[in-house]
C-alpha positions in Angstrom: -9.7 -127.0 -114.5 -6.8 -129.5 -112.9 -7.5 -132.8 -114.5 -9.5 -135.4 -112.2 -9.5 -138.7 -113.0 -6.9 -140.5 -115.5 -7.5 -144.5 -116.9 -3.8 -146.1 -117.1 -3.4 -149.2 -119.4 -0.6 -151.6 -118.4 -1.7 -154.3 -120.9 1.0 -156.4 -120.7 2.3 -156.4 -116.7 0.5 -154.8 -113.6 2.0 -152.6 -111.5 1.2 -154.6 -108.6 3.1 -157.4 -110.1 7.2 -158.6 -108.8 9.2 -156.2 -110.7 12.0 -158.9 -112.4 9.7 -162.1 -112.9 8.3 -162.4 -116.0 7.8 -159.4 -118.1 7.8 -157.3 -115.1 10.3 -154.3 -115.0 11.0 -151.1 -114.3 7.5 -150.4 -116.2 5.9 -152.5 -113.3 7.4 -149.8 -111.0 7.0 -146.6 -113.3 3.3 -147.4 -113.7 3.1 -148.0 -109.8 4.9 -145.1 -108.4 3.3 -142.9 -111.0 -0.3 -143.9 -110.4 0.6 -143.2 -106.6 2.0 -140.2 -107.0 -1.1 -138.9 -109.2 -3.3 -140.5 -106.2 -1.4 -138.7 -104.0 -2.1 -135.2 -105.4 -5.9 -135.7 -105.9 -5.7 -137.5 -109.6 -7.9 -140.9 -109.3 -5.9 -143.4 -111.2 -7.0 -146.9 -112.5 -4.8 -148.9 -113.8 -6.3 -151.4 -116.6 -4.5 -154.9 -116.5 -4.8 -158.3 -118.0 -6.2 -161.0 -115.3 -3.7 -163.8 -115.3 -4.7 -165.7 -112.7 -8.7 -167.2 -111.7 -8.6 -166.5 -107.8 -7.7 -161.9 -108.6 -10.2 -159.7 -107.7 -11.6 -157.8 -110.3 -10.6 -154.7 -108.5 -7.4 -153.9 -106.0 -7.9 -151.3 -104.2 -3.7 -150.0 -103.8 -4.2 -147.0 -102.1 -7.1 -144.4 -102.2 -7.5 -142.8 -105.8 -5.5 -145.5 -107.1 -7.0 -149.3 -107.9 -6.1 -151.8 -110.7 -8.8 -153.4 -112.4 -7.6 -156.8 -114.0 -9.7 -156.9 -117.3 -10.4 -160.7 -119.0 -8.6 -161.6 -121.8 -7.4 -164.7 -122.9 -6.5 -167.5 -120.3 -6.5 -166.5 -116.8 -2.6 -167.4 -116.9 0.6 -165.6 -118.0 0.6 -165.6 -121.8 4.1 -164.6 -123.3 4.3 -161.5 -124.3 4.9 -162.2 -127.8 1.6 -163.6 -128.2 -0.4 -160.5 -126.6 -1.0 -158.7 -130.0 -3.5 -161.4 -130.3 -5.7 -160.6 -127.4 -5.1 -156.9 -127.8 -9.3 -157.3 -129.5 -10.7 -158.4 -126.3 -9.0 -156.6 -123.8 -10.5 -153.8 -125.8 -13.8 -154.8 -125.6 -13.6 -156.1 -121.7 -11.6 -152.5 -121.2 -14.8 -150.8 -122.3 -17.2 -152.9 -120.6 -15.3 -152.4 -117.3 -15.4 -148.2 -118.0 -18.8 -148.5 -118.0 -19.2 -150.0 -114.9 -15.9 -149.1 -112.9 -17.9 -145.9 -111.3 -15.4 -142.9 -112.7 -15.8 -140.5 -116.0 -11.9 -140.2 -116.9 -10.8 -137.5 -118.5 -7.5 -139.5 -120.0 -6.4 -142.2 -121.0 -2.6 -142.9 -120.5 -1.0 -145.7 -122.5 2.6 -147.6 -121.4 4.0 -149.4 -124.1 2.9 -150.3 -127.6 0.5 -152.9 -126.7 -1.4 -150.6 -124.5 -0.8 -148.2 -127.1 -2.9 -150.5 -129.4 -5.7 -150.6 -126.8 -5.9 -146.7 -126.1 -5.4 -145.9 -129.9 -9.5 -147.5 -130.5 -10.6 -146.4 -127.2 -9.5 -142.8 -127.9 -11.8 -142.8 -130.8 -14.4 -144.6 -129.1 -15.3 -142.6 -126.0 -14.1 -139.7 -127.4 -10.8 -138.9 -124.8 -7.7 -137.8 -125.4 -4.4 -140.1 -125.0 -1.5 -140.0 -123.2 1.4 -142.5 -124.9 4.5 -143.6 -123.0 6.5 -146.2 -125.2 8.8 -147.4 -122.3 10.7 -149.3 -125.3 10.8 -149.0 -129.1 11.1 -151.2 -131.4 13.3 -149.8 -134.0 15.8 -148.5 -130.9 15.8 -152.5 -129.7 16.4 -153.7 -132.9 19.3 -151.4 -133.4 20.7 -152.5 -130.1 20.7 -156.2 -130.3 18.9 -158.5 -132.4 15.3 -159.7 -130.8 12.1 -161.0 -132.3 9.5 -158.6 -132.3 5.7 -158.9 -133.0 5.8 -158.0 -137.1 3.5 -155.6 -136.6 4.9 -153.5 -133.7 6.2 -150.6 -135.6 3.7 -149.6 -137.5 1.4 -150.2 -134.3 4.7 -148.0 -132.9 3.2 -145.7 -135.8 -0.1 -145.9 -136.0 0.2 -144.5 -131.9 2.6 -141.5 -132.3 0.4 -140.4 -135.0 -2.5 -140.3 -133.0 -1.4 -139.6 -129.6 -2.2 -136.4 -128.2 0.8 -136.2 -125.9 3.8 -138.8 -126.3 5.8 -139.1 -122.8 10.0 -139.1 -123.6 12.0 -139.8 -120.5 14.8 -138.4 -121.9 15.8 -135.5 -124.6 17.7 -138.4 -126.2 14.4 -140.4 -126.5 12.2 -137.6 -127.9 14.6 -137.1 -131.0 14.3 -140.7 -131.5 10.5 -140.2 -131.7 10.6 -137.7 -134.3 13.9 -139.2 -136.2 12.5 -142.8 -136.1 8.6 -142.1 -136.6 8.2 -138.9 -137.5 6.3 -137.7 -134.5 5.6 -134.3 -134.3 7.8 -132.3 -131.6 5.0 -130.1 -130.7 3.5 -133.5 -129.2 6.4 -134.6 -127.1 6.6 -133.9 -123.6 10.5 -134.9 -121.2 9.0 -136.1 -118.8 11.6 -138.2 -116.6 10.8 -140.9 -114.2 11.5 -140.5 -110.3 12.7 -142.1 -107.5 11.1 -142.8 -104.0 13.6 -140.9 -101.7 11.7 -142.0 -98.7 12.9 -145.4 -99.6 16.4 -144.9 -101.5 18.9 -142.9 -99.7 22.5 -143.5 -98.2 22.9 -146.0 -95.5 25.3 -148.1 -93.5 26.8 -150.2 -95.9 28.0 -152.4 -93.0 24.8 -152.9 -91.9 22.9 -153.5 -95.1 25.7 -156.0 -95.8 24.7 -157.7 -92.4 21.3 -157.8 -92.9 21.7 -159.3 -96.1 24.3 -161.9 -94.7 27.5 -161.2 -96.2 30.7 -161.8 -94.7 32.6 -159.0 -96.3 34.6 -158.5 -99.7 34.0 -156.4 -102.4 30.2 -156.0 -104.0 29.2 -155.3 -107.2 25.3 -155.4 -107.8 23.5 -155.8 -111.1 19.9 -155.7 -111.0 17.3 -156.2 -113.8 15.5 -159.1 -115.4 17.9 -161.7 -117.4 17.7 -161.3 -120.9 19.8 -160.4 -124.0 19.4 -156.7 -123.5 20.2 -155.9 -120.1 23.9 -157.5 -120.6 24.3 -159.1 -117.7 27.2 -161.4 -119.6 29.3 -158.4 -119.8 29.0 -157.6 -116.3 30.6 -161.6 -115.8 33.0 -161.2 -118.5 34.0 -157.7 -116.4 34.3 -159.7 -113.2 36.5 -162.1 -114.5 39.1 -159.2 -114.9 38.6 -158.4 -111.5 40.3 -160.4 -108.4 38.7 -160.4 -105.1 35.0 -159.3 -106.0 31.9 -161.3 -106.1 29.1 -160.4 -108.3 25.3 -160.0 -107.1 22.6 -160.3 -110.1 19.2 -159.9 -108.5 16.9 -161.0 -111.0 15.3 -163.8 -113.1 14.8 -164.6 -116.1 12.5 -163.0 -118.8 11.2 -163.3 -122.0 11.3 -165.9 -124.7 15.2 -166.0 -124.5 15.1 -165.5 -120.8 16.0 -168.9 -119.9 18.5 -169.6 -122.0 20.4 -166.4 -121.5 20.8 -167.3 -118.0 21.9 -170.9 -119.5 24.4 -169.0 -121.4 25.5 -166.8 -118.5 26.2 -169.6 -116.2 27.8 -171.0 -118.8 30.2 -168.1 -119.5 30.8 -167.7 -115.8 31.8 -171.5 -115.5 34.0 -171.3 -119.0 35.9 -168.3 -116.8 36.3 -169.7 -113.7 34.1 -167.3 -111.6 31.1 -169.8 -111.1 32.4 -169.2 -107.0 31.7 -165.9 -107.4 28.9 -164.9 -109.2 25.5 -165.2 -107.2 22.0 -165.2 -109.1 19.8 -164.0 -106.5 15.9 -164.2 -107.1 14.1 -161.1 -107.2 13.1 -159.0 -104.5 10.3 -156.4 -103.7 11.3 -153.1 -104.7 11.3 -152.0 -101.5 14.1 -154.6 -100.5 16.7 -153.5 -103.0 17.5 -150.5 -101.2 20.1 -153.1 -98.8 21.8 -154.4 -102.0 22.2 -151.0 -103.7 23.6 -149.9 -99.9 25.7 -152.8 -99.5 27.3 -152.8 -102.7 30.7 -151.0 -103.6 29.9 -150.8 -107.2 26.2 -150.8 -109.3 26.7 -151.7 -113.0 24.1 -151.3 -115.6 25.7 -152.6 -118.7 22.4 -153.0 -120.8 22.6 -152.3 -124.5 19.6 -149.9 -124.9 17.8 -148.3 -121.7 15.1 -145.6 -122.5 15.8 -144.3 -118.9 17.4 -146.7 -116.2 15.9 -146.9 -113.2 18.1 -149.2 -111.5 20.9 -146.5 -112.1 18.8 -143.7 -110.5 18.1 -146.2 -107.6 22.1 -147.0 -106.8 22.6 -143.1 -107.3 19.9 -141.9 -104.8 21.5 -144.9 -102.4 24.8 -143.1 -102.9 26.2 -145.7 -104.8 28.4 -145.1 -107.5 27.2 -146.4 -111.2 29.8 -148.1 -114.3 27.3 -148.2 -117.0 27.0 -148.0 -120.7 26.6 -144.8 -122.5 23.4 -145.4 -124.2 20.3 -143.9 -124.4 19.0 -142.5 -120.1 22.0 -143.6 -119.2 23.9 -140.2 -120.2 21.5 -138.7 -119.0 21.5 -139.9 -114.9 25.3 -140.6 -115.0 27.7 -137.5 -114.9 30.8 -139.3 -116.8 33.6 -139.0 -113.9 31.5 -136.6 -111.5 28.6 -138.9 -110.2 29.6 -142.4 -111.7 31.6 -143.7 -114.9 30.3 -144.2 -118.5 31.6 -147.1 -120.6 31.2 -146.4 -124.2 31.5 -150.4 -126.3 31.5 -153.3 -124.5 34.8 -154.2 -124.4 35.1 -156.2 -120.6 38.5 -155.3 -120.0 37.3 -151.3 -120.6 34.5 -152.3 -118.5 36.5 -153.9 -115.3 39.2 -150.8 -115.9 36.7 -148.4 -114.8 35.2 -150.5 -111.9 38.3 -151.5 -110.7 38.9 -147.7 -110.6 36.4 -147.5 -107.9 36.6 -150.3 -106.2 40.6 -149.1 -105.4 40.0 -145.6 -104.7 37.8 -145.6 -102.1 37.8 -141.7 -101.4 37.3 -141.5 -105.6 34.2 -143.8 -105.0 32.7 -141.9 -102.0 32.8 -138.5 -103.4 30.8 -139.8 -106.6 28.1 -141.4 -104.5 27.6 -138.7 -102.2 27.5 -136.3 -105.8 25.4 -139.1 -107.1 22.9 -138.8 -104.1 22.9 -135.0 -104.4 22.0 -135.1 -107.9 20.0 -137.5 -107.6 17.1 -134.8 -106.0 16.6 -133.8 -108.9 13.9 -136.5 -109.7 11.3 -137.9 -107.6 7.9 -139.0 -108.4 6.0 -136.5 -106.8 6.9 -133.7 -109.2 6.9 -136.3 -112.1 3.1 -136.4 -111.2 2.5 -132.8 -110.4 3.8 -132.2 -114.4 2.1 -135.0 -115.8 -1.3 -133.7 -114.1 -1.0 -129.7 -115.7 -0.3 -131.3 -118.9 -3.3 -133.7 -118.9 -5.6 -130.7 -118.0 -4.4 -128.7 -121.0 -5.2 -131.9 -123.1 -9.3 -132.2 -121.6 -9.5 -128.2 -122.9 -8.2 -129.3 -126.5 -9.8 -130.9 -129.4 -8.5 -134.6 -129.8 -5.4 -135.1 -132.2 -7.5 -137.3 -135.1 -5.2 -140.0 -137.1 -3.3 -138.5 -139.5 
Protein backbone atom coordinates (compact mmCIF):
# COMPACT_ATOMS: atom_id res chain seq x y z
CA UNK A 1 0.00 0.00 0.00
CA UNK A 2 1.67 3.62 -1.28
CA UNK A 3 2.90 5.18 1.84
CA UNK A 4 0.53 7.97 3.38
CA UNK A 5 1.74 10.17 5.70
CA UNK A 6 5.72 10.87 6.40
CA UNK A 7 7.04 13.07 9.77
CA UNK A 8 10.26 15.13 8.38
CA UNK A 9 12.75 16.41 11.09
CA UNK A 10 14.70 19.57 10.20
CA UNK A 11 16.07 20.03 13.70
CA UNK A 12 18.43 22.46 13.09
CA UNK A 13 16.81 25.07 10.19
CA UNK A 14 13.11 25.11 8.81
CA UNK A 15 12.34 24.87 5.53
CA UNK A 16 10.34 27.86 5.64
CA UNK A 17 13.32 29.71 6.83
CA UNK A 18 15.74 32.36 4.20
CA UNK A 19 17.93 29.97 2.55
CA UNK A 20 21.65 31.85 3.21
CA UNK A 21 21.02 33.47 6.74
CA UNK A 22 22.02 31.69 9.45
CA UNK A 23 22.37 28.02 9.15
CA UNK A 24 20.01 28.00 6.37
CA UNK A 25 21.09 26.38 3.01
CA UNK A 26 20.40 24.36 0.44
CA UNK A 27 18.92 21.92 3.19
CA UNK A 28 16.32 24.75 3.95
CA UNK A 29 15.35 24.27 0.22
CA UNK A 30 15.83 20.33 -0.10
CA UNK A 31 13.52 19.89 2.90
CA UNK A 32 11.01 22.41 1.32
CA UNK A 33 10.82 21.36 -2.25
CA UNK A 34 10.77 17.81 -1.06
CA UNK A 35 8.00 17.96 1.44
CA UNK A 36 6.05 19.81 -1.48
CA UNK A 37 6.66 17.52 -3.92
CA UNK A 38 5.54 14.51 -1.50
CA UNK A 39 2.33 16.90 -0.76
CA UNK A 40 1.97 17.19 -4.12
CA UNK A 41 1.54 13.45 -4.91
CA UNK A 42 -0.78 12.61 -2.06
CA UNK A 43 2.15 12.02 0.79
CA UNK A 44 1.07 14.34 3.96
CA UNK A 45 4.34 15.78 5.08
CA UNK A 46 5.14 17.54 8.46
CA UNK A 47 8.08 18.98 8.91
CA UNK A 48 9.28 19.07 12.75
CA UNK A 49 11.31 22.33 13.59
CA UNK A 50 12.85 24.07 16.51
CA UNK A 51 10.65 27.35 17.49
CA UNK A 52 13.18 30.16 17.43
CA UNK A 53 11.10 32.91 17.76
CA UNK A 54 7.87 33.68 20.65
CA UNK A 55 5.29 35.29 18.17
CA UNK A 56 5.49 31.45 15.40
CA UNK A 57 2.54 29.60 15.25
CA UNK A 58 2.78 26.24 16.45
CA UNK A 59 1.64 25.10 13.13
CA UNK A 60 2.21 26.58 9.34
CA UNK A 61 0.08 25.41 7.20
CA UNK A 62 2.69 25.68 3.59
CA UNK A 63 0.50 24.14 1.30
CA UNK A 64 -2.15 21.32 1.72
CA UNK A 65 -0.47 17.93 2.97
CA UNK A 66 2.42 19.83 3.89
CA UNK A 67 2.73 22.01 7.47
CA UNK A 68 5.74 22.65 9.75
CA UNK A 69 5.18 22.32 13.32
CA UNK A 70 7.82 24.42 15.26
CA UNK A 71 8.51 22.20 18.38
CA UNK A 72 9.93 24.07 21.91
CA UNK A 73 13.27 23.64 22.75
CA UNK A 74 15.54 25.76 24.30
CA UNK A 75 15.17 29.63 23.92
CA UNK A 76 12.65 30.86 21.54
CA UNK A 77 15.74 32.49 19.67
CA UNK A 78 18.44 31.26 17.15
CA UNK A 79 20.82 29.08 19.13
CA UNK A 80 24.19 28.32 17.23
CA UNK A 81 24.26 25.38 15.85
CA UNK A 82 27.10 24.07 17.67
CA UNK A 83 25.25 24.20 20.78
CA UNK A 84 22.07 22.15 19.48
CA UNK A 85 23.44 18.67 20.60
CA UNK A 86 22.44 20.02 23.86
CA UNK A 87 18.72 20.41 23.28
CA UNK A 88 18.60 17.44 21.05
CA UNK A 89 16.67 15.76 24.78
CA UNK A 90 13.84 18.11 24.64
CA UNK A 91 13.12 18.47 21.24
CA UNK A 92 12.69 14.77 21.57
CA UNK A 93 10.37 14.90 24.17
CA UNK A 94 8.26 18.08 22.76
CA UNK A 95 8.62 16.07 19.17
CA UNK A 96 6.56 13.27 20.82
CA UNK A 97 4.29 15.28 22.64
CA UNK A 98 3.39 17.23 19.40
CA UNK A 99 2.86 13.46 17.48
CA UNK A 100 0.43 12.88 19.78
CA UNK A 101 -1.59 15.60 19.27
CA UNK A 102 -0.67 16.86 15.63
CA UNK A 103 -3.84 14.75 14.25
CA UNK A 104 -1.75 12.21 11.68
CA UNK A 105 -0.49 8.40 12.31
CA UNK A 106 2.93 8.58 10.10
CA UNK A 107 4.10 5.83 8.75
CA UNK A 108 7.91 7.38 8.55
CA UNK A 109 9.93 9.24 9.92
CA UNK A 110 12.62 11.04 7.65
CA UNK A 111 15.72 12.47 9.26
CA UNK A 112 17.98 15.51 7.46
CA UNK A 113 21.22 15.81 9.10
CA UNK A 114 22.85 14.23 12.10
CA UNK A 115 21.10 16.24 14.62
CA UNK A 116 17.79 15.19 13.28
CA UNK A 117 19.36 11.94 13.01
CA UNK A 118 19.84 12.00 16.77
CA UNK A 119 16.10 12.81 17.28
CA UNK A 120 14.64 10.14 14.84
CA UNK A 121 17.27 7.46 16.01
CA UNK A 122 15.01 7.36 19.84
CA UNK A 123 11.80 8.06 18.20
CA UNK A 124 12.29 5.14 15.84
CA UNK A 125 12.45 2.93 18.78
CA UNK A 126 9.90 4.64 20.56
CA UNK A 127 6.85 4.59 18.45
CA UNK A 128 7.92 1.74 16.74
CA UNK A 129 8.47 3.42 12.77
CA UNK A 130 10.85 3.00 10.58
CA UNK A 131 13.57 5.85 9.58
CA UNK A 132 14.53 7.49 6.68
CA UNK A 133 18.30 9.24 7.16
CA UNK A 134 19.62 11.93 4.85
CA UNK A 135 23.04 13.27 6.18
CA UNK A 136 23.19 16.44 3.91
CA UNK A 137 26.89 16.72 5.36
CA UNK A 138 29.29 14.37 7.09
CA UNK A 139 31.58 14.94 9.40
CA UNK A 140 34.47 12.87 8.54
CA UNK A 141 34.02 14.30 4.59
CA UNK A 142 34.17 18.02 6.24
CA UNK A 143 36.88 17.32 8.23
CA UNK A 144 38.90 16.01 5.33
CA UNK A 145 38.04 19.05 3.31
CA UNK A 146 38.98 21.85 5.56
CA UNK A 147 39.53 22.12 9.07
CA UNK A 148 36.13 23.00 11.21
CA UNK A 149 34.97 22.46 14.75
CA UNK A 150 32.54 19.92 15.08
CA UNK A 151 30.28 18.80 18.01
CA UNK A 152 32.86 15.83 19.57
CA UNK A 153 30.26 13.66 19.40
CA UNK A 154 29.00 13.96 15.80
CA UNK A 155 30.51 10.94 14.31
CA UNK A 156 29.69 8.39 16.38
CA UNK A 157 26.06 10.14 16.50
CA UNK A 158 27.08 9.94 12.45
CA UNK A 159 27.31 6.16 13.53
CA UNK A 160 25.06 5.40 15.85
CA UNK A 161 22.38 6.63 12.71
CA UNK A 162 23.73 4.62 9.79
CA UNK A 163 23.55 1.73 11.93
CA UNK A 164 20.11 1.99 12.68
CA UNK A 165 18.66 3.59 9.76
CA UNK A 166 16.40 1.64 7.77
CA UNK A 167 17.10 3.53 4.45
CA UNK A 168 20.08 6.14 4.29
CA UNK A 169 19.43 8.79 1.33
CA UNK A 170 22.98 9.42 -0.84
CA UNK A 171 22.59 12.15 -3.42
CA UNK A 172 25.23 10.92 -5.20
CA UNK A 173 27.09 7.47 -6.10
CA UNK A 174 30.17 9.31 -4.83
CA UNK A 175 28.35 9.90 -1.40
CA UNK A 176 27.00 6.41 -0.85
CA UNK A 177 30.72 4.80 -1.06
CA UNK A 178 31.60 7.29 1.43
CA UNK A 179 28.77 5.84 3.66
CA UNK A 180 30.00 2.45 3.59
CA UNK A 181 33.96 3.42 3.32
CA UNK A 182 33.72 6.01 6.17
CA UNK A 183 30.98 4.22 8.50
CA UNK A 184 30.60 1.09 7.43
CA UNK A 185 27.01 1.30 6.43
CA UNK A 186 25.53 -1.41 4.83
CA UNK A 187 25.02 -0.98 0.93
CA UNK A 188 21.91 -2.90 0.94
CA UNK A 189 20.61 0.25 3.00
CA UNK A 190 21.58 2.94 0.70
CA UNK A 191 19.31 4.43 -1.72
CA UNK A 192 20.85 7.47 -4.82
CA UNK A 193 18.49 9.41 -4.45
CA UNK A 194 19.44 13.00 -6.09
CA UNK A 195 17.89 16.27 -5.31
CA UNK A 196 15.87 18.24 -8.03
CA UNK A 197 15.25 21.44 -9.37
CA UNK A 198 11.98 23.53 -9.80
CA UNK A 199 11.93 23.92 -13.60
CA UNK A 200 8.87 26.03 -13.41
CA UNK A 201 11.06 28.51 -11.78
CA UNK A 202 14.68 27.86 -13.27
CA UNK A 203 14.95 27.92 -16.91
CA UNK A 204 16.78 30.12 -19.67
CA UNK A 205 15.91 33.75 -19.90
CA UNK A 206 16.83 37.13 -21.31
CA UNK A 207 19.92 37.71 -19.77
CA UNK A 208 19.40 41.48 -20.79
CA UNK A 209 16.46 41.64 -19.13
CA UNK A 210 17.30 39.83 -15.86
CA UNK A 211 20.33 42.17 -15.87
CA UNK A 212 17.82 45.14 -16.09
CA UNK A 213 15.65 44.09 -13.55
CA UNK A 214 18.41 43.64 -11.28
CA UNK A 215 19.96 47.07 -12.22
CA UNK A 216 23.05 46.54 -13.82
CA UNK A 217 24.58 48.59 -16.34
CA UNK A 218 26.38 45.96 -18.24
CA UNK A 219 29.94 44.26 -18.06
CA UNK A 220 30.76 40.86 -17.43
CA UNK A 221 28.96 38.70 -14.43
CA UNK A 222 30.07 36.15 -12.46
CA UNK A 223 27.66 34.88 -9.68
CA UNK A 224 28.55 32.97 -6.56
CA UNK A 225 25.84 32.06 -4.37
CA UNK A 226 25.84 30.22 -0.93
CA UNK A 227 26.20 31.20 2.65
CA UNK A 228 29.84 32.71 3.71
CA UNK A 229 31.90 30.41 5.42
CA UNK A 230 35.14 28.53 5.18
CA UNK A 231 33.72 25.76 3.06
CA UNK A 232 31.96 27.19 0.34
CA UNK A 233 35.37 29.14 -0.85
CA UNK A 234 34.16 32.09 -1.70
CA UNK A 235 37.97 33.61 -1.23
CA UNK A 236 39.01 31.64 -4.18
CA UNK A 237 36.34 32.87 -6.24
CA UNK A 238 38.10 36.69 -5.24
CA UNK A 239 41.50 35.43 -5.64
CA UNK A 240 40.09 34.12 -9.37
CA UNK A 241 38.65 37.48 -10.07
CA UNK A 242 41.61 39.25 -9.46
CA UNK A 243 43.17 37.42 -12.49
CA UNK A 244 40.42 38.51 -14.45
CA UNK A 245 40.17 42.31 -16.02
CA UNK A 246 36.83 43.71 -16.73
CA UNK A 247 34.48 41.42 -14.59
CA UNK A 248 32.70 42.15 -11.35
CA UNK A 249 31.89 39.52 -8.96
CA UNK A 250 28.27 38.96 -7.36
CA UNK A 251 28.21 36.83 -3.94
CA UNK A 252 24.63 36.55 -2.82
CA UNK A 253 24.77 35.48 0.54
CA UNK A 254 25.62 36.15 4.23
CA UNK A 255 27.35 34.98 6.64
CA UNK A 256 27.00 31.61 8.54
CA UNK A 257 28.21 29.75 11.26
CA UNK A 258 30.62 30.37 14.00
CA UNK A 259 33.39 31.51 11.53
CA UNK A 260 30.83 33.14 9.37
CA UNK A 261 31.64 36.61 10.22
CA UNK A 262 35.01 36.56 10.20
CA UNK A 263 35.31 34.76 6.88
CA UNK A 264 33.58 37.52 5.28
CA UNK A 265 36.12 39.83 7.46
CA UNK A 266 38.76 37.92 5.74
CA UNK A 267 37.26 38.02 2.34
CA UNK A 268 36.85 41.77 2.27
CA UNK A 269 40.06 41.76 3.35
CA UNK A 270 41.60 39.65 0.64
CA UNK A 271 39.56 41.54 -1.95
CA UNK A 272 40.94 45.00 -0.57
CA UNK A 273 44.77 43.41 -0.30
CA UNK A 274 44.07 42.72 -4.36
CA UNK A 275 42.73 45.65 -5.45
CA UNK A 276 39.20 44.40 -6.43
CA UNK A 277 37.19 45.91 -3.47
CA UNK A 278 35.44 48.05 -6.76
CA UNK A 279 34.39 45.06 -7.99
CA UNK A 280 33.28 42.60 -5.79
CA UNK A 281 29.63 43.04 -4.59
CA UNK A 282 28.30 41.12 -1.33
CA UNK A 283 24.70 41.10 -2.01
CA UNK A 284 22.33 39.94 0.92
CA UNK A 285 20.35 37.00 0.46
CA UNK A 286 17.37 36.58 -1.61
CA UNK A 287 14.24 34.29 -1.69
CA UNK A 288 14.85 31.34 -3.74
CA UNK A 289 12.61 32.29 -6.04
CA UNK A 290 14.55 35.56 -6.82
CA UNK A 291 17.84 33.96 -7.84
CA UNK A 292 16.58 32.80 -10.95
CA UNK A 293 17.50 36.81 -12.37
CA UNK A 294 21.12 36.42 -11.02
CA UNK A 295 21.76 32.88 -12.32
CA UNK A 296 20.06 34.56 -15.84
CA UNK A 297 22.02 37.65 -15.75
CA UNK A 298 25.26 36.24 -15.08
CA UNK A 299 27.95 35.11 -17.76
CA UNK A 300 29.59 32.73 -15.53
CA UNK A 301 28.26 30.70 -12.04
CA UNK A 302 31.17 29.41 -9.92
CA UNK A 303 30.91 27.05 -7.14
CA UNK A 304 34.33 26.77 -5.74
CA UNK A 305 33.33 25.07 -2.29
CA UNK A 306 35.71 22.49 -0.95
CA UNK A 307 33.27 19.66 -0.21
CA UNK A 308 29.52 19.66 -1.64
CA UNK A 309 27.46 16.46 -1.03
CA UNK A 310 25.36 17.56 -4.12
CA UNK A 311 25.37 21.34 -5.18
CA UNK A 312 22.38 22.84 -5.62
CA UNK A 313 23.36 26.17 -6.66
CA UNK A 314 25.15 24.35 -9.67
CA UNK A 315 22.06 22.55 -10.74
CA UNK A 316 20.20 25.99 -10.45
CA UNK A 317 22.77 27.97 -12.87
CA UNK A 318 22.59 24.82 -15.16
CA UNK A 319 18.79 24.52 -15.44
CA UNK A 320 19.08 28.64 -15.99
CA UNK A 321 21.42 27.76 -18.88
CA UNK A 322 24.25 29.09 -17.28
CA UNK A 323 27.38 27.68 -17.61
CA UNK A 324 29.21 26.32 -14.14
CA UNK A 325 33.51 26.60 -13.24
CA UNK A 326 33.42 24.58 -10.23
CA UNK A 327 35.56 22.24 -8.12
CA UNK A 328 35.72 18.71 -8.79
CA UNK A 329 34.54 17.41 -5.47
CA UNK A 330 32.14 15.32 -4.30
CA UNK A 331 28.03 16.26 -6.52
CA UNK A 332 29.94 18.39 -8.27
CA UNK A 333 31.24 15.60 -10.82
CA UNK A 334 28.38 14.47 -10.88
CA UNK A 335 26.04 17.75 -12.28
CA UNK A 336 28.95 19.18 -14.23
CA UNK A 337 29.96 17.40 -17.58
CA UNK A 338 33.84 18.45 -17.54
CA UNK A 339 33.99 20.52 -21.02
CA UNK A 340 30.38 19.46 -22.26
CA UNK A 341 27.96 21.31 -19.82
CA UNK A 342 30.39 23.52 -17.74
CA UNK A 343 34.15 23.23 -16.57
CA UNK A 344 35.68 21.30 -13.54
CA UNK A 345 38.64 22.74 -11.64
CA UNK A 346 40.53 20.12 -9.85
CA UNK A 347 42.96 22.16 -6.69
CA UNK A 348 42.45 25.52 -5.98
CA UNK A 349 45.03 27.10 -7.68
CA UNK A 350 43.28 30.87 -8.72
CA UNK A 351 45.15 31.32 -11.67
CA UNK A 352 43.79 27.48 -12.86
CA UNK A 353 40.53 28.82 -11.60
CA UNK A 354 40.37 32.29 -13.66
CA UNK A 355 41.98 30.25 -16.81
CA UNK A 356 38.91 28.29 -17.17
CA UNK A 357 36.46 31.22 -16.58
CA UNK A 358 38.11 33.42 -18.61
CA UNK A 359 37.65 30.65 -21.17
CA UNK A 360 34.10 31.36 -21.16
CA UNK A 361 33.73 34.60 -20.53
CA UNK A 362 35.92 35.03 -24.18
CA UNK A 363 34.19 32.49 -26.17
CA UNK A 364 30.94 33.39 -26.07
CA UNK A 365 29.60 30.73 -28.65
CA UNK A 366 31.91 28.03 -26.29
CA UNK A 367 29.72 29.45 -23.34
CA UNK A 368 26.33 29.26 -24.99
CA UNK A 369 26.55 25.82 -26.26
CA UNK A 370 27.38 24.59 -22.64
CA UNK A 371 24.46 26.35 -21.07
CA UNK A 372 22.03 25.33 -23.52
CA UNK A 373 23.64 21.45 -22.92
CA UNK A 374 23.61 22.45 -19.29
CA UNK A 375 19.76 23.24 -19.46
CA UNK A 376 19.13 20.06 -21.44
CA UNK A 377 20.76 17.95 -19.07
CA UNK A 378 19.59 19.56 -16.51
CA UNK A 379 15.89 17.55 -17.03
CA UNK A 380 17.11 15.00 -15.81
CA UNK A 381 16.27 16.04 -12.13
CA UNK A 382 13.40 17.68 -10.83
CA UNK A 383 11.65 17.27 -7.53
CA UNK A 384 8.63 15.73 -8.62
CA UNK A 385 10.26 12.36 -9.53
CA UNK A 386 12.66 12.80 -6.53
CA UNK A 387 9.37 12.51 -4.55
CA UNK A 388 7.60 9.87 -6.67
CA UNK A 389 11.01 7.48 -5.69
CA UNK A 390 11.24 8.56 -2.33
CA UNK A 391 7.37 7.61 -1.77
CA UNK A 392 7.76 3.61 -3.32
CA UNK A 393 10.69 3.27 -1.20
CA UNK A 394 9.01 4.42 2.00
CA UNK A 395 6.11 2.03 1.30
CA UNK A 396 8.46 -0.95 0.96
CA UNK A 397 9.92 0.19 4.46
CA UNK A 398 6.04 0.28 6.39
CA UNK A 399 5.82 -3.64 4.93
CA UNK A 400 9.34 -4.44 6.59
CA UNK A 401 10.39 -5.23 10.05
CA UNK A 402 12.42 -2.25 11.58
CA UNK A 403 16.35 -2.34 11.08
CA UNK A 404 17.20 -2.81 15.22
CA UNK A 405 20.71 -1.18 16.31
CA UNK A 406 23.37 -3.25 15.59
Amino acid sequence: MPVRSVAALSLHTSPIAQPGVGDGGGMNIYVRSLASALARAGVACDVYTRAEHPDQPRVVTVEPNFRVIHVPAGPLSPVPKESLPGLVDEFTESMLGQIRTCGRDYEVLHANYWLSGQVAHRLKHELSLPMVATFHTLALVKRAGVSVEEAPDRVQGETDIIRCADLILASTGDESGLLSSLYGADPDRIEVLPPGVDHRLFSPGDRAAARARLGHPGGRVLLFVGRIQPLKGLDLAVQALAEIDDAVLWAVGGPSGADGPAELERVLKLAADLGVSERLFILPPRPHGELVDYYRAADVCLVPSRTESFGLVALEAAACGTPVVAASVGGLRSIVSDGDTGLLVEGRDPLEWATAVALLLDDRELAGSMGARAAARSGQWSWCMTAARLRRLCSDLVERTPVTCS
